[in-house]
Kinemage of the C-alpha trace (Angstrom):
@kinemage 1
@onewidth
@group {chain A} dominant
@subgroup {mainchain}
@vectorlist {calphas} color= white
{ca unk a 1} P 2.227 -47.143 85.777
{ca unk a 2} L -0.999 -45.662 85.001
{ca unk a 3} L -3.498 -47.834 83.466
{ca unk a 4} L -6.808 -45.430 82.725
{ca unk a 5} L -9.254 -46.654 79.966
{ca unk a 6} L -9.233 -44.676 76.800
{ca unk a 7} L -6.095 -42.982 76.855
{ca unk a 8} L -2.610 -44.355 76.142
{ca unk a 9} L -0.490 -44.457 80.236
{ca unk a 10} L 1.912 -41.351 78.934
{ca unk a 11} L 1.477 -38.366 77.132
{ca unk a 12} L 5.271 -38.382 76.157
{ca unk a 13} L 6.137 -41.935 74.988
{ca unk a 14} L 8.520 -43.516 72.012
{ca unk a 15} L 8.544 -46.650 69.791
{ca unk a 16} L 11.403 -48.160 71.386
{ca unk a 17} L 14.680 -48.771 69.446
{ca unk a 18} L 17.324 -46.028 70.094
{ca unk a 19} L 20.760 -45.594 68.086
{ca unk a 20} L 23.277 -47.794 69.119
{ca unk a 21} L 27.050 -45.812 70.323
{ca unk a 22} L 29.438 -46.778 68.533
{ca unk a 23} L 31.050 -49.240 70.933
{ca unk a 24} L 28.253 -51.608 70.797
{ca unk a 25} L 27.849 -51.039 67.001
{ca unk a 26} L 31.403 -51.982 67.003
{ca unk a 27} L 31.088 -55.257 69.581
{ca unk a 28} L 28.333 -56.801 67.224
{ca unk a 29} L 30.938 -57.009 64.801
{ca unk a 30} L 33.224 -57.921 67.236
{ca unk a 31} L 31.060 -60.855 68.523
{ca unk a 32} L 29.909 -62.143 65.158
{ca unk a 33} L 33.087 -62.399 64.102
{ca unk a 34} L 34.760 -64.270 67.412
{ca unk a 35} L 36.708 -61.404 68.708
{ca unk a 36} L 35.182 -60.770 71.185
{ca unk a 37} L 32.993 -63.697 73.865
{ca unk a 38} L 29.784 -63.624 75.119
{ca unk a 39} L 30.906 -62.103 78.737
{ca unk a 40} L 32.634 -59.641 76.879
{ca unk a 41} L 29.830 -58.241 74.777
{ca unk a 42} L 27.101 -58.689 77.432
{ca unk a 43} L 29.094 -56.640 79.259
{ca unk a 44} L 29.236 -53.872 76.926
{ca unk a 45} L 25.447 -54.455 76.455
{ca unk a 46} L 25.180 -53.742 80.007
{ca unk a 47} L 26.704 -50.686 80.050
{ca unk a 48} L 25.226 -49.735 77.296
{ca unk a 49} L 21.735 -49.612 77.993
{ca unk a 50} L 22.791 -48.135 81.522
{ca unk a 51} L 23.784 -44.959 79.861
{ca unk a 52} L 20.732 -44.615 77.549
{ca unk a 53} L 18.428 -45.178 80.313
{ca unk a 54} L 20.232 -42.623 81.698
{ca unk a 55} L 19.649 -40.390 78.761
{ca unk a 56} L 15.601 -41.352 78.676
{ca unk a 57} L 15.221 -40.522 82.392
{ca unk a 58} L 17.611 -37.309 82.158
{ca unk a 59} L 14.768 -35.915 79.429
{ca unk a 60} L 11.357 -36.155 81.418
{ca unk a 61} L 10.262 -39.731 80.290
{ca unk a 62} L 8.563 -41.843 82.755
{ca unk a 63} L 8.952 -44.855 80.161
{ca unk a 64} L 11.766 -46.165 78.953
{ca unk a 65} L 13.181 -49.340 76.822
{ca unk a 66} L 17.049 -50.575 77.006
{ca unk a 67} L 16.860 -49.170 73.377
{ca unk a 68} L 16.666 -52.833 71.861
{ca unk a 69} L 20.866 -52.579 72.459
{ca unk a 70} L 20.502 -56.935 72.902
{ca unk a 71} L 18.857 -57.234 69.312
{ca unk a 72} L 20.258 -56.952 65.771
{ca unk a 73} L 17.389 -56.194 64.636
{ca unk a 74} L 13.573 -55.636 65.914
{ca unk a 75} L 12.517 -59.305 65.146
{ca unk a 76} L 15.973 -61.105 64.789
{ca unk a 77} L 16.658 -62.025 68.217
{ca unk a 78} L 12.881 -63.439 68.261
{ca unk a 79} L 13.864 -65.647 65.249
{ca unk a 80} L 16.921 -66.501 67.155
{ca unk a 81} L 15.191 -67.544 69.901
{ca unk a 82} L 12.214 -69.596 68.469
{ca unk a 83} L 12.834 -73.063 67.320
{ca unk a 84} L 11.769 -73.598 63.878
{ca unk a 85} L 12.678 -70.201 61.817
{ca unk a 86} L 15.372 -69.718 59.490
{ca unk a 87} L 15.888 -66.121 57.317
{ca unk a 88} L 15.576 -65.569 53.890
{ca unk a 89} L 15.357 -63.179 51.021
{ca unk a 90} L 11.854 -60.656 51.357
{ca unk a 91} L 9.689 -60.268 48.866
{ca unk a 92} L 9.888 -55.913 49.204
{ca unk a 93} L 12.471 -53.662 49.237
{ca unk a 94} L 13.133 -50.404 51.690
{ca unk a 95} L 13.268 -47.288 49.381
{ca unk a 96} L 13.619 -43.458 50.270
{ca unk a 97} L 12.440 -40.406 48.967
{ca unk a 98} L 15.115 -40.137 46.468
{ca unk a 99} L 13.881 -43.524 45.144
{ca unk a 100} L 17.094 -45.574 46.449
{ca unk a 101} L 16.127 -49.171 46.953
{ca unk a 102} L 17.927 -51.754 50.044
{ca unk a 103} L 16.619 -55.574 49.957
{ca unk a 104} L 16.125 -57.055 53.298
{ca unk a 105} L 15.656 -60.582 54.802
{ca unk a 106} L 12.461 -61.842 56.929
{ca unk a 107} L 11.403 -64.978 58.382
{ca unk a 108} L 10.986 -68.103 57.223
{ca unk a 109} L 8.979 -71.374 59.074
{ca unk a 110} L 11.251 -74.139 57.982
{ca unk a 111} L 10.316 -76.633 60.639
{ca unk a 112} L 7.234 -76.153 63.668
{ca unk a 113} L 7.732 -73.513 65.759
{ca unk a 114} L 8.199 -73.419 69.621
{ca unk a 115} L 9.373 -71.128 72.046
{ca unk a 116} L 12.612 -72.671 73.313
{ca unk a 117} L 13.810 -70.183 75.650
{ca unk a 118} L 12.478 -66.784 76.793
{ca unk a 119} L 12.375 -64.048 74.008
{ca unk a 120} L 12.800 -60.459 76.267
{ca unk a 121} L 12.465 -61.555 79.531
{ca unk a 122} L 16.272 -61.157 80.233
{ca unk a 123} L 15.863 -57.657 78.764
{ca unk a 124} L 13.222 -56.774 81.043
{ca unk a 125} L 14.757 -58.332 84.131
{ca unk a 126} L 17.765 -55.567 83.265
{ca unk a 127} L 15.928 -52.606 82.373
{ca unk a 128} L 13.984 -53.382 85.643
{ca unk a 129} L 16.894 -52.980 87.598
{ca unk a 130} L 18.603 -50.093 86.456
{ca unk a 131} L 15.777 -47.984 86.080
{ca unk a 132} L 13.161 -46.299 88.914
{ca unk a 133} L 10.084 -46.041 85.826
{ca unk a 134} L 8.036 -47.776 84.105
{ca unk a 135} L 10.200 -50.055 81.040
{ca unk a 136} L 8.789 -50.765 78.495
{ca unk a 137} L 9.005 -54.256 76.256
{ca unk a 138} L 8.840 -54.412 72.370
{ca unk a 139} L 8.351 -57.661 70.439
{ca unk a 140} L 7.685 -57.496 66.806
{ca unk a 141} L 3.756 -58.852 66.060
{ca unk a 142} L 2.902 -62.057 64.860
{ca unk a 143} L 2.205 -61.003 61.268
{ca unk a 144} L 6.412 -59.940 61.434
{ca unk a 145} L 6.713 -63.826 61.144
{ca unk a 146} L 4.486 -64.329 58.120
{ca unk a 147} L 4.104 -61.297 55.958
{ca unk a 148} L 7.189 -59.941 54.398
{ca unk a 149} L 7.757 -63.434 51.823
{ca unk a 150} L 3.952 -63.218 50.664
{ca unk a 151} L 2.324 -66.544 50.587
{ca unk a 152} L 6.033 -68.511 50.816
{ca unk a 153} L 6.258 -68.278 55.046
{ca unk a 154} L 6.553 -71.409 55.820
{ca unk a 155} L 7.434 -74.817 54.053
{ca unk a 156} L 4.027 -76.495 53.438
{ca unk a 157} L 5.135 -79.662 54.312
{ca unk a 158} L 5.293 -78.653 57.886
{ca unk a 159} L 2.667 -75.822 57.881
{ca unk a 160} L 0.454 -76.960 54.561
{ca unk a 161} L -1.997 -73.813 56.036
{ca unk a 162} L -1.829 -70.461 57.972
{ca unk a 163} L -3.772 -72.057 60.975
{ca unk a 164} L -1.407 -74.414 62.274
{ca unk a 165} L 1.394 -71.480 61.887
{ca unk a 166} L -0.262 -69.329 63.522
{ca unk a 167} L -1.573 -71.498 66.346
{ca unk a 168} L 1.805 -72.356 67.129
{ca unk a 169} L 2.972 -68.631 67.074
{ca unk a 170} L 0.185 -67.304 69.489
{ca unk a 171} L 1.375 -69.907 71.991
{ca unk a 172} L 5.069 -68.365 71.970
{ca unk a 173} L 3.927 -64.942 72.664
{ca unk a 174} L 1.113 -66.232 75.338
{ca unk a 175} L 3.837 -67.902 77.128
{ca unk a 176} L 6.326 -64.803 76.632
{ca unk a 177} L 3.730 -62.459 77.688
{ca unk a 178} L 2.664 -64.688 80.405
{ca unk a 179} L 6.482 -65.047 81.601
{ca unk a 180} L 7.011 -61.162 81.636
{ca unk a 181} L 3.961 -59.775 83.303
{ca unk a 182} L 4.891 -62.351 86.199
{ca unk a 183} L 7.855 -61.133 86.370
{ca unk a 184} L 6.672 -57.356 86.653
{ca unk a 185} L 6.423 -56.339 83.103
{ca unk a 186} L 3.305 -53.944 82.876
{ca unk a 187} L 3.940 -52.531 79.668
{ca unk a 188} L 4.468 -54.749 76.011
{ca unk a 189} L 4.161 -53.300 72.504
{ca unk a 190} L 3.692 -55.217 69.780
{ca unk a 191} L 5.372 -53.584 66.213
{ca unk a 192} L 3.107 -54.078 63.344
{ca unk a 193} L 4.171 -53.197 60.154
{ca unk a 194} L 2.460 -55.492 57.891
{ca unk a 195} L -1.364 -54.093 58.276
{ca unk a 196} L 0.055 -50.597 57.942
{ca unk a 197} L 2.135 -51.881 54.686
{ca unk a 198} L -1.659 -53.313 53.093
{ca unk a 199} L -2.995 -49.645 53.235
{ca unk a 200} L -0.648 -49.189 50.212
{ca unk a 201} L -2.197 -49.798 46.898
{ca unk a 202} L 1.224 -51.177 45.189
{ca unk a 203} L 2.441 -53.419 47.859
{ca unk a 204} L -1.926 -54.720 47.689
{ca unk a 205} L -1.367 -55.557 44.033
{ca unk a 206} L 2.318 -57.138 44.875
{ca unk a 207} L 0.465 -59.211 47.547
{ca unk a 208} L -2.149 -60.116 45.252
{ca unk a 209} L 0.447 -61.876 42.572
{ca unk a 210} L 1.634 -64.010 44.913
{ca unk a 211} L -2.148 -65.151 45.548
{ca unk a 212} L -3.163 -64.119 48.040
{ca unk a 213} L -6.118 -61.804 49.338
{ca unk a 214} L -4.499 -58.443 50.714
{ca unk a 215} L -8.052 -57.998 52.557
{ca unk a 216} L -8.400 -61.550 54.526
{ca unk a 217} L -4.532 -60.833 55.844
{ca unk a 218} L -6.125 -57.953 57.391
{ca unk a 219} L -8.595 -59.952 59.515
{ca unk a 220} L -5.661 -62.889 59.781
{ca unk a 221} L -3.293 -60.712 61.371
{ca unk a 222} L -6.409 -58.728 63.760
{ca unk a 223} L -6.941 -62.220 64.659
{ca unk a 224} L -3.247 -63.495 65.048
{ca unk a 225} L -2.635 -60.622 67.848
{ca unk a 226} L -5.859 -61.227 69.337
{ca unk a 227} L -4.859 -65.005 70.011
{ca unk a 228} L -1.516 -63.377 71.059
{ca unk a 229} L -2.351 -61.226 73.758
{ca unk a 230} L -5.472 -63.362 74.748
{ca unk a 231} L -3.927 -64.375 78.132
{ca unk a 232} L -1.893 -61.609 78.859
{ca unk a 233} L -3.064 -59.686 82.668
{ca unk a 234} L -5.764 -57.256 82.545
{ca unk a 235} L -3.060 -55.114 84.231
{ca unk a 236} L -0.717 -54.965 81.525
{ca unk a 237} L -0.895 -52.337 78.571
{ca unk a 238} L -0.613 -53.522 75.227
{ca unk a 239} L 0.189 -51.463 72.658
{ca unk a 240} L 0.505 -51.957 69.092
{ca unk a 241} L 2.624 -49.555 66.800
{ca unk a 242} L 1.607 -49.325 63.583
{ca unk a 243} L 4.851 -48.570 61.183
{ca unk a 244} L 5.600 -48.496 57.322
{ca unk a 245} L 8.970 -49.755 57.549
{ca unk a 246} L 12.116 -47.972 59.327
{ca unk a 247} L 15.506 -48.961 57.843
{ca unk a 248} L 18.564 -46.693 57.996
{ca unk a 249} L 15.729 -43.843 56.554
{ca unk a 250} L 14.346 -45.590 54.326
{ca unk a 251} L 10.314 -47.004 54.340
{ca unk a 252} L 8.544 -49.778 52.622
{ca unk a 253} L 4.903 -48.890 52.097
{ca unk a 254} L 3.013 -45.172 52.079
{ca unk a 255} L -0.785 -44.566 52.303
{ca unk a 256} L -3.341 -43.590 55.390
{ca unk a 257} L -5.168 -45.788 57.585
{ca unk a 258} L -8.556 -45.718 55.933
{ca unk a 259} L -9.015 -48.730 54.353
{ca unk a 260} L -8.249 -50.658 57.635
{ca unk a 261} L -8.855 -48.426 60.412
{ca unk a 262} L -12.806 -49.296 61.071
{ca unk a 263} L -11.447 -52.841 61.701
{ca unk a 264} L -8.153 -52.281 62.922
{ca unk a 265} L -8.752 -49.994 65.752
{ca unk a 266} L -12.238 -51.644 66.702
{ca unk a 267} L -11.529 -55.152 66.947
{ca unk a 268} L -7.781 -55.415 67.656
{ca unk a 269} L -8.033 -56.476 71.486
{ca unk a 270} L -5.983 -53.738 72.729
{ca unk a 271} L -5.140 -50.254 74.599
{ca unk a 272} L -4.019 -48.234 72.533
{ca unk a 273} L -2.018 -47.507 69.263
{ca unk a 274} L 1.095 -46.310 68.422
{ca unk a 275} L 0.486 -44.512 64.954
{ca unk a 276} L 3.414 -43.213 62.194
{ca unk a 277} L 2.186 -39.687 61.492
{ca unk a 278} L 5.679 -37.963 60.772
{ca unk a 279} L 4.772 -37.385 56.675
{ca unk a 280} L 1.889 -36.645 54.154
{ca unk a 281} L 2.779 -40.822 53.554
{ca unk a 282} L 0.587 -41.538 56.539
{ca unk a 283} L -2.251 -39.752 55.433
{ca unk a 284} L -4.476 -37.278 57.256
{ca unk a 285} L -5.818 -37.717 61.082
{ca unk a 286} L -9.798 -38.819 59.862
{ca unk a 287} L -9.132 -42.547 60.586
{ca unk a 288} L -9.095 -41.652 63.880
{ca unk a 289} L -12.346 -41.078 64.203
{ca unk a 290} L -12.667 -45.482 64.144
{ca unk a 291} L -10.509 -45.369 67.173
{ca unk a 292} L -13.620 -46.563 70.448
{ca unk a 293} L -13.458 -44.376 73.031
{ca unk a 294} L -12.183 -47.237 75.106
{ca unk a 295} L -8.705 -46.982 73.211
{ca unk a 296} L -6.525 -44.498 73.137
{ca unk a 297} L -3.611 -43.247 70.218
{ca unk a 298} L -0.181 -41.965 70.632
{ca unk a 299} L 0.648 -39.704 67.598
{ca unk a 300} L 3.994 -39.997 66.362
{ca unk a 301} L 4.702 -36.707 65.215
{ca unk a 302} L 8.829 -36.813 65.559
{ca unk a 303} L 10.572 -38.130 62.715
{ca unk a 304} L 13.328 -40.480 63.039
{ca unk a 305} L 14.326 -40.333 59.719
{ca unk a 306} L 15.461 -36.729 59.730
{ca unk a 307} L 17.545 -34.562 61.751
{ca unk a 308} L 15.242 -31.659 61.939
{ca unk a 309} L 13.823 -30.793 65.073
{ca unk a 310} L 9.640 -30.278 65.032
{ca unk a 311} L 8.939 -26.936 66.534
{ca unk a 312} L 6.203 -27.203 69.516
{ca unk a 313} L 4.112 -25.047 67.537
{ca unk a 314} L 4.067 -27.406 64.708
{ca unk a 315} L 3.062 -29.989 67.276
{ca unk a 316} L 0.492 -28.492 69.153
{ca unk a 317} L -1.068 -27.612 65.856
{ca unk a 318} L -1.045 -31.218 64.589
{ca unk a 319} L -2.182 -32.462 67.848
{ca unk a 320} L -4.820 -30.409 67.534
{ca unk a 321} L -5.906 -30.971 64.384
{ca unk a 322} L -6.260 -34.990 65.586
{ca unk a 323} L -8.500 -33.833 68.216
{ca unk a 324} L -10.770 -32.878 65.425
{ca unk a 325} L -11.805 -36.797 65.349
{ca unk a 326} L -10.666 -38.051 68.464
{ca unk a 327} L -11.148 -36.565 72.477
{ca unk a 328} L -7.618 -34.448 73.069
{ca unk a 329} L -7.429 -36.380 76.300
{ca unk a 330} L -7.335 -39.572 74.466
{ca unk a 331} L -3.738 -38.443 72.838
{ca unk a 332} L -0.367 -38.778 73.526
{ca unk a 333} L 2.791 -37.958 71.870
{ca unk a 334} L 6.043 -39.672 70.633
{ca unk a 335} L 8.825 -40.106 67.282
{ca unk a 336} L 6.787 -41.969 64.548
{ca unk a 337} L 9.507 -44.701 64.801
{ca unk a 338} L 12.427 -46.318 66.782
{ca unk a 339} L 15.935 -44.662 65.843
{ca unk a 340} L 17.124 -47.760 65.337
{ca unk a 341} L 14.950 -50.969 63.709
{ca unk a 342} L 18.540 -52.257 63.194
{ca unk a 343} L 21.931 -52.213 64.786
{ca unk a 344} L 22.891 -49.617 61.789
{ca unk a 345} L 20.084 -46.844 62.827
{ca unk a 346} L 18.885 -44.344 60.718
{ca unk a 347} L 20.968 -41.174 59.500
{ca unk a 348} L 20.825 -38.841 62.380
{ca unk a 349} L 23.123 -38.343 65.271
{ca unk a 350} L 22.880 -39.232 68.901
{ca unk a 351} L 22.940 -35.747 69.758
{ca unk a 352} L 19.451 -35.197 67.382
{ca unk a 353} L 17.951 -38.110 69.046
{ca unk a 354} L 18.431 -36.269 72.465
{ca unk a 355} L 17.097 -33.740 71.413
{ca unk a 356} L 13.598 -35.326 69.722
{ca unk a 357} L 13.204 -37.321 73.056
{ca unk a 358} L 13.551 -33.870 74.794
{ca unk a 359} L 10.949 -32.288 72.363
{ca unk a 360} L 8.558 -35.007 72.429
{ca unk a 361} L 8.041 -34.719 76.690
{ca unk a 362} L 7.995 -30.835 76.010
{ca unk a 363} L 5.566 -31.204 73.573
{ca unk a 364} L 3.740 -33.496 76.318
{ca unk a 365} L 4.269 -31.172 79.136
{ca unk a 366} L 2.484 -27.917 76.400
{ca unk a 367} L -0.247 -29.810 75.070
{ca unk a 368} L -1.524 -31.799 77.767
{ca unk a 369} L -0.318 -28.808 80.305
C-alpha cells in the first residue's frame, strides 16, 4: 500500500460498512434467536464477505473492508468484546429530512474496562486471505465510548473522572492496533462522529445541559485518539472519518467543520481524514484550508443515504472547488458514509451501492487522471 506524506494512499476509497444480503441479515436473526449456531453463521459470514470483496475488487478498488458483515453495528462488537461496557438508552435521536425521529442505544462503562480478547483482528486475518489488496480495518474512535450519554458514560463509582476512562480505553486500542499491524494490517480508520456532532449548535446547547463544556470535549477526544494511536507503526495509515450520524438514512447532527477544524485537522496525530461532504449539512470546503500539508483529505462526495447516482461532472466540479483551499493532489474520493452503520443499512439497494462504488473509482480515475 502506498504510504506518501500529504495525501490520503487512494484516490478512490470508502468508509467501510457495506449493505448486508439478505441471507446474513436473515442469520443475525437467526443466531440471536438460537436457530441457527455459531459454525453455522460464521459460515455464512464467510461467504459473505467473500462475495462483497468480490464486488469491491470487480469495481477498480485497490482497498477493501469485509463490509463490517461480523458486526451488528459499527461499535457493538467492540462493546462486545471489551470487558466492562454494558448499552443503554442515548441521550440524541437519528432524524431525517422529513423530521422523523429513531432513538438509539450507546455505551455505557459499568465496571473498568479491558480488552479481553482481540476486537478485529479475526476480521483482518479473513479479509487478508481472500483478498490480493490492501484491506482495510474500521474501529469506531474512542469518543464512540463516551459521547453519545453526555456526562452519564460511566458509573462514577468506578470511573469518578474522564481520565481514568480514558486511560483505560487508549490501552485497548494500543494493544488492538499493536496486535493488527503485526499481523499485517497497514491500514486502520478510526469513525468519529462525536467531534463532527459538536460543530452543531443544538446538539452544543444539549451537551451543555447535561454540564458539560462542548469545547473541552473537543480537545478530550483530539487527545483520546492521540493516546490511541500513539504506538501504532509509522507504517500504518490512520485515518479518521469524520461522520454526523448514518442510521437507516437518517443523521444526528448538521453544521461545517469551522469551529473545530484549526484544531482538529492540526493536532489530531494522523494521515489523513475521511470527511462527510454529501449535503449543504456539512458545510462548504473552507475548513480545509486548516488541513497541514502533511495530511491529506478524502472527500466524501457519494451519498449513502440516497439512491441517486452523482454525475462525474458534479464531482469533478466539487473536487475542484476543494482544491480552492487545499493542493488537488492532496484529495481523494469516496461515499460520505458506510452503507451500512448497522445490520439494517440505509434505504438503497445493493444494486445502487454497486454502482456508487463504481462511480467513486471513475470519479478517481477522471480527476486524478
Amino acid at each position: 500500500m502506498p504510504l506518501t506524506k500529504g495525501r490520503p494512499p487512494f484516490r478512490a476509497d470508502h468508509v467501510g460498512s457495506l449493505l448486508r444480503p439478505q441471507i446474513l441479515r436473515q442469520a443475525f436473526r437467526q443466531h440471536a434467536s438460537q436457530e441457527i449456531d455459531d459454525a453455522e453463521f460464521k459460515g455464512l459470514q464467510d461467504q459473505c464477505i467473500r462475495d462483497v470483496v468480490a464486488l469491491q475488487e470487480s469495481v477498480g478498488l485497490q482497498v477493501v473492508t469485509d463490509g463490517e458483515f461480523r458486526r451488528g453495528s459499527y461499535w457493538g462488537r467492540f462493546v462486545e468484546r471489551t470487558e466492562g461496557f454494558s448499552i443503554k438508552p442515548a441521550s440524541f435521536k437519528f432524524r431525517n429530512d422529513a423530521g422523523h425521529e429513531v432513538e438509539f442505544t450507546a455505551p455505557y462503562a459499568q465496571n473498568k474496562i479491558r480488552r479481553a480478547r482481540a476486537l478485529a483482528l479475526d476480521e483482518f486475518d479473513f479479509l487478508r486471505a481472500v483478498t490480493k489488496v490492501t484491506g482495510k480495518i474500521t474501529l469506531p474512535a474512542p469518543s464512540t465510548m463516551h459521547f453519545y450519554r453526555c456526562n452519564d458514560f460511566a458509573d462514577r463509582t468506578i470511573y469518578p473522572d474522564e481520565d481514568g476512562f480514558f486511560s483505560d480505553l487508549a490501552k485497548v486500542f494500543q494493544e488492538e492496533i499493536t496486535e493488527l499491524a503485526e499481523a499485517g494490517c497497514r491500514y486502520v480508520q478510526l469513525d468519529e462522529v462525536a467531534v463532527a456532532l459538536l460543530c452543531d449548535p443544538a446538539i452544543c446547547e444539549e451537551v451543555k445541559r447535561s454540564s458539560s463544556n462542548p469545547d473541552a470535549l473537543v480537545d478530550l477526544y483530539i487527545a483520546s485518539i492521540n493516546q490511541a494511536v500513539s504506538k501504532c507503526p509509522a507504517d500504518v495509515t490512520i485515518g479518521v472519518h469524520m461522520c454526523r450520524g448514518n442510521f437507516k438514512g437518517h443523521y444526528l447532527g448538521a453544521g461545517g467543520y469551522e469551529s473545530v477544524a484549526e484544531r482538529f485537522f492540526a493536532q489530531t496525530n494522523v494521515n489523513h481524514f475521511l470527511l462527510e461532504y454529501d449535503t449543504s449539512r456539512a458545510g462548504d470546503f473552507a475548513p480545509l484550508r486548516f488541513v497541514p500539508r502533511t495530511k491529506g483529505v478524502v472527500l466524501g462526495l457519494v451519498s449513502t443515504k440516497t439512491p441517486s447516482l452523482e454525475s462525474l461532472d458534479d464531482l469533478k466540479r466539487r473536487a475542484e472547488d476543494a482544491a480552492r483551499y487545499i493542493d488537488l493532489d492532496r484529495l481523494a474520493i469516496s461515499p460520505q458514509c458506510g452503507f451500512a452503520s448497522t445490520v439494517a443499512g440505509n434505504p438503497i439497494t445493493e444494486a445502487d451501492e454497486r454502482a456508487k462504488l463504481a462511480r467513486v473509482v471513475e470519479a478517481a480515475r477522471t480527476i486524478w487522471q
